[in-house]
C-alpha positions in Angstrom: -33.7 10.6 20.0 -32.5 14.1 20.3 -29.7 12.5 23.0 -28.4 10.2 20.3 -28.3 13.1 17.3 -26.8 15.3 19.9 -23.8 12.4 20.5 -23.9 11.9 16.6 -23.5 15.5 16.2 -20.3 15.8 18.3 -18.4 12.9 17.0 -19.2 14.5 13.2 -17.5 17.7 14.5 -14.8 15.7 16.8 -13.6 13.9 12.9 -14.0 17.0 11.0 -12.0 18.5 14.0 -9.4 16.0 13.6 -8.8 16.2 9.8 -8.4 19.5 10.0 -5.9 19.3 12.3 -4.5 16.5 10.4 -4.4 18.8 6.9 -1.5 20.8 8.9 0.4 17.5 10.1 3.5 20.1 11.3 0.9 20.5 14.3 -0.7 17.8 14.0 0.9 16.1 17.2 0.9 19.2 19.2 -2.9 20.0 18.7 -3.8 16.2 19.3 -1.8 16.1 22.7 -3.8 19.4 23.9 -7.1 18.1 23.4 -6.4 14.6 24.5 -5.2 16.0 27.9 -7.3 18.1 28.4 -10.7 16.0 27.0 -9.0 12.2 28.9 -6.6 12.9 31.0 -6.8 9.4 32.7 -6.8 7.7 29.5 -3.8 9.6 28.0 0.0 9.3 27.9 2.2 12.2 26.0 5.9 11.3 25.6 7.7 14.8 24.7 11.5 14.7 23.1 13.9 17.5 22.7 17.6 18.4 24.5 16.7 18.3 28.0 18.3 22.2 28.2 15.6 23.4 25.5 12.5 25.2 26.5 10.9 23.4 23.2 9.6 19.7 24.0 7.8 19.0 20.6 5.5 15.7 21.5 6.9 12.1 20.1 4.3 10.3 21.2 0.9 9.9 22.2 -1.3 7.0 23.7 -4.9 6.7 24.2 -6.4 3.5 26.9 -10.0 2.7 26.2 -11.2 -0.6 27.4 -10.4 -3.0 24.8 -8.1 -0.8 22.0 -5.0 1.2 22.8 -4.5 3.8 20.1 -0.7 4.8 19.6 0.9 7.8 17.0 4.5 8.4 17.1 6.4 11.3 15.4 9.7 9.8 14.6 10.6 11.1 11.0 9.4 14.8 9.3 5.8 14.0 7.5 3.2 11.9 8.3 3.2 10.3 12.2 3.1 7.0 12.3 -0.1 5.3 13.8 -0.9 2.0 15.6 -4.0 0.4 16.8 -3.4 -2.2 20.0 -6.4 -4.8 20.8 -6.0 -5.5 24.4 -7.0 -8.3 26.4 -6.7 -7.9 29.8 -4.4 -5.4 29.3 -2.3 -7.8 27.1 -1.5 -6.6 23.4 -2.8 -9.7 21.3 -2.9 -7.6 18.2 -1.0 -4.7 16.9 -1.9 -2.9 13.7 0.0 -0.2 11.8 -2.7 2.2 10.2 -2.9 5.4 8.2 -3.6 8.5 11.0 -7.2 9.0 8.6 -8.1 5.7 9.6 -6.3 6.1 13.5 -8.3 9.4 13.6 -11.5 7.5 12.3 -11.0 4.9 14.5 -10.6 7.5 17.8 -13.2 9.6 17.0 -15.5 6.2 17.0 -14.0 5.0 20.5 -14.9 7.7 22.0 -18.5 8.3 20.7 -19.1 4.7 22.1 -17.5 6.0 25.4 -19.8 9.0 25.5 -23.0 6.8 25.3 -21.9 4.9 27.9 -20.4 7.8 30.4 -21.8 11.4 31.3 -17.8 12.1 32.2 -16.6 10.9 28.9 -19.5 13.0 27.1 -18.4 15.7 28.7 -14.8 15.3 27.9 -16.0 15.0 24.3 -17.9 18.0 24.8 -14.5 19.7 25.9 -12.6 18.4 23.2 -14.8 19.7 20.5 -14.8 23.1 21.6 
């Protein structure tokens, strides 16, 4: 019981973590990339952009692998990113779904709860991303 509230718990603080971040979109991509690499490593792709000369590489994209769902946000344009969710069958896109990044961020935060009651590693990535 107490396990369960515990994983509960975290994935509360994990959204409310994530719409913070979100209410200061500048950084929004930035932040997001930190924490995914450091909390999934395997599981996540960052695609940085800038003149290859510049020390600044501001990220463009990100992607996040979890079984069945590939979760994709793309900075192209100042504002808002752009989010897409991917339902994968054997590693085959079958469907491709453009939502708003409250609902991406919603649907993440889910993902990975479900991850961290099936895996001690993924519990303690979510552990590590919280913090």
């Amino acid at each position: 019981m107490s396990e369960d509230y515990s994983e509960s718990l975290e994935a509360d603080i994990l959204a409310a973590t994530l719409q913070m971040a979100l209410a200061d979109s500048k950084n929004l991509m930035e932040f997001l990339a930190k924490k995914f690499e450091l909390a999934l490593p395997d599981q996540t792709t960052v695609r940085r952009g800038g003149w290859f000369l510049s020390k600044e590489k501001p990220v463009e994209a990100i992607e996040l692998r979890f079984d069945d769902y590939q979760y994709f946000i793309e900075q192209d344009k100042p504002g808002l990113p752009t989010a897409k969710v991917m339902k994968l069958v054997r590693g085959i896109a079958l469907k491709t779904d453009q939502v708003a990044v409250e609902q991406w961020l919603k649907s993440v935060a889910q993902q990975l709860a479900l991850q961290a009651e099936r895996s001690e590693a993924t519990r303690q990535a979510l552990s590590r991303f919280v913090e």
